[in-house]
mmCIF file as gemmi writes it, N, C-alpha and C atoms, coordinates in Angstrom:
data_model
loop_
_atom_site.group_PDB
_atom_site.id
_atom_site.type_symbol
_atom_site.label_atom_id
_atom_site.label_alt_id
_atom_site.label_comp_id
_atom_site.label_asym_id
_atom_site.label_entity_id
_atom_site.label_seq_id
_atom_site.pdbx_PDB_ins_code
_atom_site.Cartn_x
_atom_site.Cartn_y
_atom_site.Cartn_z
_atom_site.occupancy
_atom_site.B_iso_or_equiv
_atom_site.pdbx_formal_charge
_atom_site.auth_seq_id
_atom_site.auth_asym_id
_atom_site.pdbx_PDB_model_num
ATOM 1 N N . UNK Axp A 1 ? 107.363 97.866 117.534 1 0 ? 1 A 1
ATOM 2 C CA . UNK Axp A 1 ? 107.473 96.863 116.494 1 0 ? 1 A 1
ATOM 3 C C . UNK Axp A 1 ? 106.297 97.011 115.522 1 0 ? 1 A 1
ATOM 4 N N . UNK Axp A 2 ? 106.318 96.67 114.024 1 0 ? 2 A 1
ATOM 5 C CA . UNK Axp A 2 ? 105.37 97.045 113.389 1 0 ? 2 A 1
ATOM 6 C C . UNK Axp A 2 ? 104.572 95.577 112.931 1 0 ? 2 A 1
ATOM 7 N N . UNK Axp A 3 ? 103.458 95.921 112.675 1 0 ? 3 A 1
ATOM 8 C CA . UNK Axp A 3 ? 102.866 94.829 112.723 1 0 ? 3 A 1
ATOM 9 C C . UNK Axp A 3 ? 102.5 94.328 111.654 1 0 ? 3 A 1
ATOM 10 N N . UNK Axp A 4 ? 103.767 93.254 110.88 1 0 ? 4 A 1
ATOM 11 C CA . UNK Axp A 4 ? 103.883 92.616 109.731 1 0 ? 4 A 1
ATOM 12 C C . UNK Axp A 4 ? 102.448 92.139 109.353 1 0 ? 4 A 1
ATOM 13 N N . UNK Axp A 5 ? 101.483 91.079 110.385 1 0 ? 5 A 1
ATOM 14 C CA . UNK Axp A 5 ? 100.605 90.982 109.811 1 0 ? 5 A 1
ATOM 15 C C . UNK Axp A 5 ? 99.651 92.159 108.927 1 0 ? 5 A 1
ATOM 16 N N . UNK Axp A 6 ? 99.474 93.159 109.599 1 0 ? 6 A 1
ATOM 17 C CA . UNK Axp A 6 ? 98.521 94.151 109.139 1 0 ? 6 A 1
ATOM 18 C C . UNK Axp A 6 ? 98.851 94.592 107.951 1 0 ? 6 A 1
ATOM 19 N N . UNK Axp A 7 ? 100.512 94.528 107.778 1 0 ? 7 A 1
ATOM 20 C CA . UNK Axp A 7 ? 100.8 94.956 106.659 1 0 ? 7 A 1
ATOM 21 C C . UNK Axp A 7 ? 100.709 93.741 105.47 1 0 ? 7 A 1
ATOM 22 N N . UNK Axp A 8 ? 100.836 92.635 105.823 1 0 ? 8 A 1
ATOM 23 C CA . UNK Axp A 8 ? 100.655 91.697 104.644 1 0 ? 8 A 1
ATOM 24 C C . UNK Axp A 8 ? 98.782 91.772 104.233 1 0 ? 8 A 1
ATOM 25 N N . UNK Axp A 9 ? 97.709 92.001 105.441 1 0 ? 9 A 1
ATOM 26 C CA . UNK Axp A 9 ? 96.892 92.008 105.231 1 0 ? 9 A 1
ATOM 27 C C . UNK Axp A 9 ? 96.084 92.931 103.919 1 0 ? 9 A 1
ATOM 28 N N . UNK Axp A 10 ? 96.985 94.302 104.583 1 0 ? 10 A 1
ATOM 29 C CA . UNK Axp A 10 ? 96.714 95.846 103.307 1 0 ? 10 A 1
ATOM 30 C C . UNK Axp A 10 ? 97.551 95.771 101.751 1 0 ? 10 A 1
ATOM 31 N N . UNK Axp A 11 ? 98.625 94.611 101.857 1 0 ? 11 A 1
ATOM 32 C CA . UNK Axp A 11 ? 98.999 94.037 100.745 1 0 ? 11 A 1
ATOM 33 C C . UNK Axp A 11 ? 98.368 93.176 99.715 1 0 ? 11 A 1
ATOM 34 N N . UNK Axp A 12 ? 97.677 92.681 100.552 1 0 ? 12 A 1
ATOM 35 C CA . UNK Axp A 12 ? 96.828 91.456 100.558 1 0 ? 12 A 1
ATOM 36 C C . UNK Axp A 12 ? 95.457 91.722 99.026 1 0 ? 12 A 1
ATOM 37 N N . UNK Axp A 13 ? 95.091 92.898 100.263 1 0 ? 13 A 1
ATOM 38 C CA . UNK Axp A 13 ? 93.774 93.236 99.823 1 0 ? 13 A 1
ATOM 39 C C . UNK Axp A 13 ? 93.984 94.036 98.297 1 0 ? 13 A 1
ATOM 40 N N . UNK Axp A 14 ? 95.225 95.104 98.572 1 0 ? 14 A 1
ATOM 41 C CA . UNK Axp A 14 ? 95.456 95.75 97.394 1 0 ? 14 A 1
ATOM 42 C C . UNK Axp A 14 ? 95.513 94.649 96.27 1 0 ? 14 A 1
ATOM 43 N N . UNK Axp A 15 ? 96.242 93.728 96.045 1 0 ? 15 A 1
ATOM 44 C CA . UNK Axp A 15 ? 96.355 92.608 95.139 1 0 ? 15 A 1
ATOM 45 C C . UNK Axp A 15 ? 95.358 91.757 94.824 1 0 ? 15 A 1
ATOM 46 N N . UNK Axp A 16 ? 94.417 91.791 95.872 1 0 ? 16 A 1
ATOM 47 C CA . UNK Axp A 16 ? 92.968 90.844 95.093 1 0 ? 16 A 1
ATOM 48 C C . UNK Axp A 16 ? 92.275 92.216 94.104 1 0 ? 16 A 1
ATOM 49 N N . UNK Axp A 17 ? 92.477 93.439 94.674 1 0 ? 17 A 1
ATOM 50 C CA . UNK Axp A 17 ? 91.411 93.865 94.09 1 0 ? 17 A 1
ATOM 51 C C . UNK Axp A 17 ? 92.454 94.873 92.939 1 0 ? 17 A 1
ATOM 52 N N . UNK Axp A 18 ? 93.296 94.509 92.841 1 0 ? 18 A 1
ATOM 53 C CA . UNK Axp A 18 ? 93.867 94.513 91.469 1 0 ? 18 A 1
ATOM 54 C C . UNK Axp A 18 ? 93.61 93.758 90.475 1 0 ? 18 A 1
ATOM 55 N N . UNK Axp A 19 ? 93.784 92.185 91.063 1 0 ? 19 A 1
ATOM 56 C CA . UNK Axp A 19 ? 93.375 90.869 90.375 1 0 ? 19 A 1
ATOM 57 C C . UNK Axp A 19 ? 92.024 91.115 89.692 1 0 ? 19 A 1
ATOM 58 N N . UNK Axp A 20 ? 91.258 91.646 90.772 1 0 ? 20 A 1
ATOM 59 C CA . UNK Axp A 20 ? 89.744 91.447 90.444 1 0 ? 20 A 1
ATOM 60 C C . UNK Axp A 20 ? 89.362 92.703 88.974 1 0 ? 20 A 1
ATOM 61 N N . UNK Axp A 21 ? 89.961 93.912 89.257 1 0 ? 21 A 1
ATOM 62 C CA . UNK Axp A 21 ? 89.238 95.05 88.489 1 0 ? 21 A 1
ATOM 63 C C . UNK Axp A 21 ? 90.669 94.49 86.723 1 0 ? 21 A 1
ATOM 64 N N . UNK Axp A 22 ? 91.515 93.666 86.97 1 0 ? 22 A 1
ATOM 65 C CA . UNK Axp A 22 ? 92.135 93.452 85.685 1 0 ? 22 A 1
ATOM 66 C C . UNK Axp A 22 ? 91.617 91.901 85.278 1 0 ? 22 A 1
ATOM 67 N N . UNK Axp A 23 ? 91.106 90.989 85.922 1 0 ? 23 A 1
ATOM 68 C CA . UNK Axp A 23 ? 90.365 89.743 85.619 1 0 ? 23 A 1
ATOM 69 C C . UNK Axp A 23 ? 90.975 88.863 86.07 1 0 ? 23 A 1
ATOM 70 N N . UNK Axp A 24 ? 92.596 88.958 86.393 1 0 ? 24 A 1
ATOM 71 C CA . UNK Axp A 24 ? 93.611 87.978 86.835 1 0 ? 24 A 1
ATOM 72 C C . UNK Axp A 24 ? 93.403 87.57 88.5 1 0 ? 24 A 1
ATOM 73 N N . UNK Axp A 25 ? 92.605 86.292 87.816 1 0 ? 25 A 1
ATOM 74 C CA . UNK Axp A 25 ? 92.386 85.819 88.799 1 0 ? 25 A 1
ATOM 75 C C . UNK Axp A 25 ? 93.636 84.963 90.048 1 0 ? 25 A 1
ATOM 76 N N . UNK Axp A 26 ? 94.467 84.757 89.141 1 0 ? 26 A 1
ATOM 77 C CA . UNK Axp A 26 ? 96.181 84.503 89.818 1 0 ? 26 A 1
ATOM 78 C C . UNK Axp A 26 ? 96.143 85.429 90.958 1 0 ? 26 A 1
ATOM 79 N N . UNK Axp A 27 ? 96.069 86.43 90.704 1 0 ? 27 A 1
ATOM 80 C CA . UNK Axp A 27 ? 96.269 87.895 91.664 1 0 ? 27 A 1
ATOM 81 C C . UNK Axp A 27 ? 95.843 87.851 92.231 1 0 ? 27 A 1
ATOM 82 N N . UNK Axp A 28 ? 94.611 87.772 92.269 1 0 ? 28 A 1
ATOM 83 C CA . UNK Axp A 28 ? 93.022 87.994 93.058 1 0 ? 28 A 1
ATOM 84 C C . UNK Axp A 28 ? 93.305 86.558 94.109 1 0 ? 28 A 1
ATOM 85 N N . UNK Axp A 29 ? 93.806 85.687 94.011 1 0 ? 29 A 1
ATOM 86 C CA . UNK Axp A 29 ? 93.906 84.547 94.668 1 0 ? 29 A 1
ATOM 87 C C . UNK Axp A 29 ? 94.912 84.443 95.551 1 0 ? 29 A 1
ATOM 88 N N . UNK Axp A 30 ? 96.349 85.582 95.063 1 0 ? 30 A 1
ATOM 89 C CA . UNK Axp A 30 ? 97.375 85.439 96.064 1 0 ? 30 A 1
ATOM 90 C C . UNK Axp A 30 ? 97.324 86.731 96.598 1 0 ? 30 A 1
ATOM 91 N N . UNK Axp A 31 ? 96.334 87.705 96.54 1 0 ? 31 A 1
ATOM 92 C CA . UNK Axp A 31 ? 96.011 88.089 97.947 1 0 ? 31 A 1
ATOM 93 C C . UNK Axp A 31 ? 95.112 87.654 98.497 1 0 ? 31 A 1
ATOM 94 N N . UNK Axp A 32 ? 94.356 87.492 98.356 1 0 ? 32 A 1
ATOM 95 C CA . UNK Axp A 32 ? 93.621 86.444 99.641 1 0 ? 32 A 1
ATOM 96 C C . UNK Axp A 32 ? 94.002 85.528 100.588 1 0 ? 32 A 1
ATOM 97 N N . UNK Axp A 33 ? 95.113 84.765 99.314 1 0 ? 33 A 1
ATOM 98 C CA . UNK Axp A 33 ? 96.368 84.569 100.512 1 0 ? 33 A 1
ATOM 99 C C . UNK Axp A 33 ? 97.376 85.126 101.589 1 0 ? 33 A 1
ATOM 100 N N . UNK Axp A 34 ? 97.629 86.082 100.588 1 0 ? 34 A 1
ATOM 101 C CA . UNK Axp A 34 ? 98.535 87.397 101.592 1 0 ? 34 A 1
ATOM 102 C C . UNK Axp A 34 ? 97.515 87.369 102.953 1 0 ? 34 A 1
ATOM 103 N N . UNK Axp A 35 ? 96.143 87.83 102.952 1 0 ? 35 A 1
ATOM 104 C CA . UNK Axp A 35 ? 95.429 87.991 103.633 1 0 ? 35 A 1
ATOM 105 C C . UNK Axp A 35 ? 95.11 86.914 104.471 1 0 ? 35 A 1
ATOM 106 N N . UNK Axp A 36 ? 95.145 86.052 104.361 1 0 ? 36 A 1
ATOM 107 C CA . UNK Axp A 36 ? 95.239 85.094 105.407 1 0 ? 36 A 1
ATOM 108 C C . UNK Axp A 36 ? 96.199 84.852 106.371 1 0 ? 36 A 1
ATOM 109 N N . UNK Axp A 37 ? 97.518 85.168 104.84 1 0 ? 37 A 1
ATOM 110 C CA . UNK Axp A 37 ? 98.737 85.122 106.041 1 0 ? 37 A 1
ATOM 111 C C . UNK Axp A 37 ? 98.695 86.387 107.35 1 0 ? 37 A 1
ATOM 112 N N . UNK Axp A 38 ? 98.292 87.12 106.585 1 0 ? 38 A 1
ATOM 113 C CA . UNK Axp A 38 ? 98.226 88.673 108.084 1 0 ? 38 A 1
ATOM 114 C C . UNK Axp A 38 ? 97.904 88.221 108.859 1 0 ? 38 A 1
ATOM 115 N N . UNK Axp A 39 ? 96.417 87.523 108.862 1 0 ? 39 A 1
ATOM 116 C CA . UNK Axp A 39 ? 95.365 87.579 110.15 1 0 ? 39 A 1
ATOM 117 C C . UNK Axp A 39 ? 96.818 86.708 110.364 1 0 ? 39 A 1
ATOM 118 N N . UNK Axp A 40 ? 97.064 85.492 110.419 1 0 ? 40 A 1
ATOM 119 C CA . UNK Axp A 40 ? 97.645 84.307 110.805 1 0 ? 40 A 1
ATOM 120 C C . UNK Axp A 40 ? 98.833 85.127 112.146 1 0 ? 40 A 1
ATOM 121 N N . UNK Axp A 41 ? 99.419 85.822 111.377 1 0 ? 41 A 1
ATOM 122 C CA . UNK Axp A 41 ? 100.443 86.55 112.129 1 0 ? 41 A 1
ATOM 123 C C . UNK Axp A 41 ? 100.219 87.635 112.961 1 0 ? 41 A 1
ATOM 124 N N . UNK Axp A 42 ? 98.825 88.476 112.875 1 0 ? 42 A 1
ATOM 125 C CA . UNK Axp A 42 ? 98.511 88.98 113.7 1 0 ? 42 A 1
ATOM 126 C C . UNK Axp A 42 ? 97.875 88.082 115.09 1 0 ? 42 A 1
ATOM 127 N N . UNK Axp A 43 ? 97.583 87.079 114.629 1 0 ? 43 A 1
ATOM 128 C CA . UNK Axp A 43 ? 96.836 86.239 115.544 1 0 ? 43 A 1
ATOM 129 C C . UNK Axp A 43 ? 97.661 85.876 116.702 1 0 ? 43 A 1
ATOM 130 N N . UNK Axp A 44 ? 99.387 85.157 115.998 1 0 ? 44 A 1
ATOM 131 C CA . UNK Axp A 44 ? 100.02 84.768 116.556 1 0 ? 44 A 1
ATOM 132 C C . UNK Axp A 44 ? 101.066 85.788 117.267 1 0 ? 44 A 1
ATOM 133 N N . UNK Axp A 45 ? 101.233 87.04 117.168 1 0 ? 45 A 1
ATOM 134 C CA . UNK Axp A 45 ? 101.78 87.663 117.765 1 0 ? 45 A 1
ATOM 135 C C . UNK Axp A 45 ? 100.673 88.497 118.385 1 0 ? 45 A 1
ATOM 136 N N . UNK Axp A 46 ? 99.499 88.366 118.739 1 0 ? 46 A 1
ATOM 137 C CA . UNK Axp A 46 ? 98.891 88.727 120.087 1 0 ? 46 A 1
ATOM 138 C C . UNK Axp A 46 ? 99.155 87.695 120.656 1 0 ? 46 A 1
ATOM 139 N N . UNK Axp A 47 ? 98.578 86.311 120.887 1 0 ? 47 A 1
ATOM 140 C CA . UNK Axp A 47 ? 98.963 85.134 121.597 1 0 ? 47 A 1
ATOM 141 C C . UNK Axp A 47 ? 100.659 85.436 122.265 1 0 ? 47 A 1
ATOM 142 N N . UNK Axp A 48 ? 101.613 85.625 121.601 1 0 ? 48 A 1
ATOM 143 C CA . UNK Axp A 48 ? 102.416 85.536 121.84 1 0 ? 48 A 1
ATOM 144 C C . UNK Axp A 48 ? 102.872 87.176 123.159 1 0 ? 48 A 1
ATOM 145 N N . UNK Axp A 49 ? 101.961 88.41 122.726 1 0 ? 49 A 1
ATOM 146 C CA . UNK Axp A 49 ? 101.983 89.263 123.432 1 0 ? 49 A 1
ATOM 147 C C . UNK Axp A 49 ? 101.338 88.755 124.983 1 0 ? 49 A 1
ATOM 148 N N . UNK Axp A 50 ? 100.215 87.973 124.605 1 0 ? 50 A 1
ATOM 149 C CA . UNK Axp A 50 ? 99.002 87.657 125.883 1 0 ? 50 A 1
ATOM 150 C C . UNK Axp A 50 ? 100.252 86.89 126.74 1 0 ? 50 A 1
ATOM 151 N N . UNK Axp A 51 ? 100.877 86.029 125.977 1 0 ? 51 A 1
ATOM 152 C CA . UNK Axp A 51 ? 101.423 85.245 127.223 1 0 ? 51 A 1
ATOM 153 C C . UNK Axp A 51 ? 103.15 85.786 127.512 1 0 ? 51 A 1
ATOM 154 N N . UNK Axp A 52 ? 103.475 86.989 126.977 1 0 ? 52 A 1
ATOM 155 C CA . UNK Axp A 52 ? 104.756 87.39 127.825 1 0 ? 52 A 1
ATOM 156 C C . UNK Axp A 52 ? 103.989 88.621 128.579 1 0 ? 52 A 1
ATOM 157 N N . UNK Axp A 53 ? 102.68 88.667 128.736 1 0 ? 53 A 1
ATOM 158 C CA . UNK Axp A 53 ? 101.91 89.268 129.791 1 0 ? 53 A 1
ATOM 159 C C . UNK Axp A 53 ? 101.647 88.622 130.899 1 0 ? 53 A 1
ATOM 160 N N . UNK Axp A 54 ? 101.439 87.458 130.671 1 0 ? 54 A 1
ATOM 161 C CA . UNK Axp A 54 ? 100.868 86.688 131.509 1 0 ? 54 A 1
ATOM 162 C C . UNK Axp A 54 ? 102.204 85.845 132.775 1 0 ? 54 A 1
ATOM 163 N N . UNK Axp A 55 ? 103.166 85.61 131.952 1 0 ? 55 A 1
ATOM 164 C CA . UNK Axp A 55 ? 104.424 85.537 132.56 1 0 ? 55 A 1
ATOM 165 C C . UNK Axp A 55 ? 105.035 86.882 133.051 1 0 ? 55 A 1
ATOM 166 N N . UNK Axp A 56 ? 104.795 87.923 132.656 1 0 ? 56 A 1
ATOM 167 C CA . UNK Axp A 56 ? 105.424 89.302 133.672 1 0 ? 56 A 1
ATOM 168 C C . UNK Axp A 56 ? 104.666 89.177 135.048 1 0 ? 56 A 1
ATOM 169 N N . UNK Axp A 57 ? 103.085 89.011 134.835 1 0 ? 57 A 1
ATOM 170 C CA . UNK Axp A 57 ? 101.929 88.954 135.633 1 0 ? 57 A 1
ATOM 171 C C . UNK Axp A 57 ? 102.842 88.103 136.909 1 0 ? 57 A 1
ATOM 172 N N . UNK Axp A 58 ? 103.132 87.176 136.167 1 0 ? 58 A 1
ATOM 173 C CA . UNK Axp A 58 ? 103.568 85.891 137.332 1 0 ? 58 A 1
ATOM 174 C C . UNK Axp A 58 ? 104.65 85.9 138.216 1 0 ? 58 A 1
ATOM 175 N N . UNK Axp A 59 ? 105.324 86.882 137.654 1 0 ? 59 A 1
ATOM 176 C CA . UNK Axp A 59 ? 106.802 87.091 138.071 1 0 ? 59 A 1
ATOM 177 C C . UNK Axp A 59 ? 106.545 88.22 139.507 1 0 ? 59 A 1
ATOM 178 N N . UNK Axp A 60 ? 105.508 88.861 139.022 1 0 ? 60 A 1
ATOM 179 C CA . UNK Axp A 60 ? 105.104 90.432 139.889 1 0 ? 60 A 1
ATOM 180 C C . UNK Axp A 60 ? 104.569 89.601 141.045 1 0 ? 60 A 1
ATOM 181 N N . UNK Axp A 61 ? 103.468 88.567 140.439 1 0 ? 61 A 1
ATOM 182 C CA . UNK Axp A 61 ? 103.061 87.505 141.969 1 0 ? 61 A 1
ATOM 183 C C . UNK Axp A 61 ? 104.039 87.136 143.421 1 0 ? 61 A 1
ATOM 184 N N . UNK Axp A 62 ? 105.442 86.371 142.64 1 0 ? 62 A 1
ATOM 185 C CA . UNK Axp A 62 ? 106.066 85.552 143.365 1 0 ? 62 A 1
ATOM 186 C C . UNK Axp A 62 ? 106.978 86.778 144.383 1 0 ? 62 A 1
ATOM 187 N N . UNK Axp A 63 ? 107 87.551 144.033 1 0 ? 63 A 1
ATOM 188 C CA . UNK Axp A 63 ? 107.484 88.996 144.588 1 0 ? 63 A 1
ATOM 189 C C . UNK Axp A 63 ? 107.513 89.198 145.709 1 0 ? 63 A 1
């Protein structure tokens, strides 16, 4: 699976620093957003990896 956050993150960044080297600060502001959204989704799909680990873990226990 590919990892949407990382990619909104490298989206992200390309667009602030477009914003930034043309002055548009609009730009420059909605990637930073982009970039927030990445981490956000990278964040939440480790969490979400940690705990269908943690439930395989549990399953291997009761065994």
């Amino acid at each position: 699976m590919a990892d949407d956050g990382a990619m909104d993150k490298m989206k992200g960044k390309a667009k602030e620093m477009t914003g930034k080297a043309t002055g548009d600060r609009r730009k420059e502001s909605e990637g930073k957003t982009d970039q927030t959204k990445g981490k956000a989704k990278s964040t939440m799909d480790d969490a979400g990896d940690r705990a269908k680990g943690m439930k395989d873990s549990l399953k291997h226990d009761d065994s």
